[in-house]
Every structure is written in C-alpha cells, then in structure tokens.
N, C-alpha and C positions, 0 to 999 in steps of 0.2 A: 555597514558590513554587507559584501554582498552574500548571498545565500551560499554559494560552493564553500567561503571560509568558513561559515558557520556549522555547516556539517562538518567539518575536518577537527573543527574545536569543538564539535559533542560527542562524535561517535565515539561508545564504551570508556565513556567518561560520567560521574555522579554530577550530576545537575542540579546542584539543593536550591527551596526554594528563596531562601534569602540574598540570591546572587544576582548580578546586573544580568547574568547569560540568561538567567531564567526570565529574568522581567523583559527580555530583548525576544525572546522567543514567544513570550504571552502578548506583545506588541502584534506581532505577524499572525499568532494565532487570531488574533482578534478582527484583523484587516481580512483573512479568509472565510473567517464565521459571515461577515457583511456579502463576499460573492456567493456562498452554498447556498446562504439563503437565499439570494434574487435567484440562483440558477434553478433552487427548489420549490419557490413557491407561484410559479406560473408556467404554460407551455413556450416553449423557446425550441423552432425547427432546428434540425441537425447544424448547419452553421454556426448558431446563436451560442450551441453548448459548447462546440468547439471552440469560440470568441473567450467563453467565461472561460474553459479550461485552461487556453492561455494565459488566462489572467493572475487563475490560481495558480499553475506552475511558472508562470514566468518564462517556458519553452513555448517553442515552435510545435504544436500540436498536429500530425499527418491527417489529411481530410479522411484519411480510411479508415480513419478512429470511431468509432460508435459506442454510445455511451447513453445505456438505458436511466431516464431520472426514476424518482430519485438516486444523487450520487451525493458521499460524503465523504469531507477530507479534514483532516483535522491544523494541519498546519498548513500543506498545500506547494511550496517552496521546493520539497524534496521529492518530487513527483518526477519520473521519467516515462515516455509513450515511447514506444516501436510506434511500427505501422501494424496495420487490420487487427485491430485488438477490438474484440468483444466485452463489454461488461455489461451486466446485466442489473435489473432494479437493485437497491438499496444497499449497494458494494459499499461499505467502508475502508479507506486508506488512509490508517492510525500514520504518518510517513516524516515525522520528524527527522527519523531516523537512515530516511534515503528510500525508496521505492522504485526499482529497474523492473521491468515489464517491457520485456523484450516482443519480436512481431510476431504475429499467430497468436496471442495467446487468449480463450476465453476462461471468463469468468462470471460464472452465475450468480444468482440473486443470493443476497442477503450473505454473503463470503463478507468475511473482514482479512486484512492483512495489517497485522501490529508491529509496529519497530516501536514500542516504548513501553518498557516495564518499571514500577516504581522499585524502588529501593528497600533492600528486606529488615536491616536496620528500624528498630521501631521508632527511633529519633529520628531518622531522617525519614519515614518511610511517604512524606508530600514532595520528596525530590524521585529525578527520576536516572534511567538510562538506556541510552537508544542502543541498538544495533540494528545494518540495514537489513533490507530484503531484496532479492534477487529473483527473478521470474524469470527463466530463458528459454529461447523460442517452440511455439507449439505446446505450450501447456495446456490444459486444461483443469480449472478451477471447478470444483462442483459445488451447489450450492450449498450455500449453509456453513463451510468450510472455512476454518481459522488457520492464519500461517502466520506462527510468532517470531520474535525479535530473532535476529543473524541468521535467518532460514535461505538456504539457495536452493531453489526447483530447476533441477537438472531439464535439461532439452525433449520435447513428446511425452511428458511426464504426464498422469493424471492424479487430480488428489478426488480421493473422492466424497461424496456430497456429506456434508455432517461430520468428518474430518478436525483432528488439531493437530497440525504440525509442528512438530517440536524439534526439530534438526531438519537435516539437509536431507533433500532428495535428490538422488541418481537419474539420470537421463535415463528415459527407457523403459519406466515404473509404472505400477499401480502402486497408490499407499490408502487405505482407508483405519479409519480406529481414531480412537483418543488416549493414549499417542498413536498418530498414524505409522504404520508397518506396513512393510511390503506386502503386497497379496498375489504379483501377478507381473509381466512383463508387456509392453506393448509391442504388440505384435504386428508389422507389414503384412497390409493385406494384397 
C-alpha cells in the first residue's frame, strides 16, 4: 500500500493493536528506526542528510533544507519539507499522522511535534489515534516546544520556547504557556 492511502485510512480513526493496520505500520516503523540510526550515529555532510531524508520520507527533499543532527522521526513516510527550513538538534517528528512544514519555517532544538495520541479507553489504551500537523509558512518554533495531535500554526506564527500547543494557532501570533495562549501579535518591522 503506498503511504498517501495509508494515511487516508488512519487519520482520526482507532488503530487497536491486534489489527493488520497496526502491524502494517510497525513494518514501516521498523524500516525507519534502521535510517535514524545510520543517519545518527556518525557525521554525514549536508548532502548525505538530505540523501537519508529522502529516504525516510520517500519525497524529494529541497537542497535549502538544513537539518541540525541529531534528528528523530518515528514513522518517517508522513513527513512533508517546504524549502529553507531550519531545524535544529534533537527535533522530534512523532508524523504517523501527516507532518506539512511549509518554507521559512525554523525549529529549534529539542521541539517535538506529535500526531499520535493513544487511546483513553483502559482496554484499548496500546492502540492509538493520529491527527495531522500543519506548520505554514515563516513560523518559528522555539526550543523545547510541543505541538500536539490536529494542531495547524497559522502563517509568521511564533510558538514560544517551552510551549504545548494544544489547538490551532492564528497567523500573526505569539502563543507561549502550557497550554499555549496568545501573548502578543507579530509585528512588521
């Protein structure tokens, strides 16, 4: 199955663990755990990470991608790149769930972004459910900062460092806190 149907068949849908879907998805997770690691545990100049990147998403990755190691990705398949995107050490992208990261946008160290929350159900609670994540152009990510499951970061947005996003953010923002809240407008300088 190629990857596009298989997101179309999880998103905000229960994924228990005794399903073929789930075991089909622990296949792919397993083939990406083998690149993070070779991409993590030795130096590999700018082209090399771009080469792995590819590899893990399966796209065409733009040379103006830069992409501080360590990087982690959990499933790897539902990954999308803009162009000039910064990300910085030890970014986690949880992306079962879809990951759009449109151009401009940076992201500092040690940020995660989560599409997959388990299930609240105490019998099912080893299955799971995605929702994507949306990043749109010129954001900035600050470090340390969590953006969870069905989150869209509007346009010049900033979230800021130590942050958990928990809904959507408006183009044009400051949000810091846990949960993150408006604090601020960005402003043209």
């Amino acid at each position: 199955m190629n990857d596009s149907n298989l997101l179309k068949k999880i998103v905000e849908k229960d994924i228990l663990p005794d399903s073929a879907l789930f075991k089909e998805i622990h296949l792919v997770k397993q083939s990406n755990e083998k690149l993070i690691a070779e991409l993590n545990t030795q130096y590999h100049p700018k082209e090399e990470v771009l080469d792995y990147l590819q590899k893990i998403t399966g796209k065409t990755i733009d040379a103006s991608v830069d992409i501080s190691l360590p990087f982690y990705s959990d499933f790897g398949k539902h990954i999308t790149f803009g162009k000039n995107i910064f990300i910085n050490q030890n970014v986690t992208l949880v992306d079962l769930g879809g990951i759009i990261i449109e151009d401009d946008v940076l992201i500092g160290p040690r940020a995660m972004l989560i599409t997959v929350n388990h299930l609240i159900d105490p019998k099912a609670r080893r299955g799971v459910r995605v929702s994507p994540i949306h990043v749109k152009k010129n954001v900035w990510i600050g470090a340390n900062a969590t953006i969870l499951p069905g989150v869209t970061i509007g346009e010049n947005s900033i979230i800021a460092a130590n942050s958990t996003v928990t809904k959507d953010v408006p183009a044009n923002v400051i949000v810091a806190g846990t949960p993150a809240k408006q604090i601020s407008k960005v402003e043209a300088i």
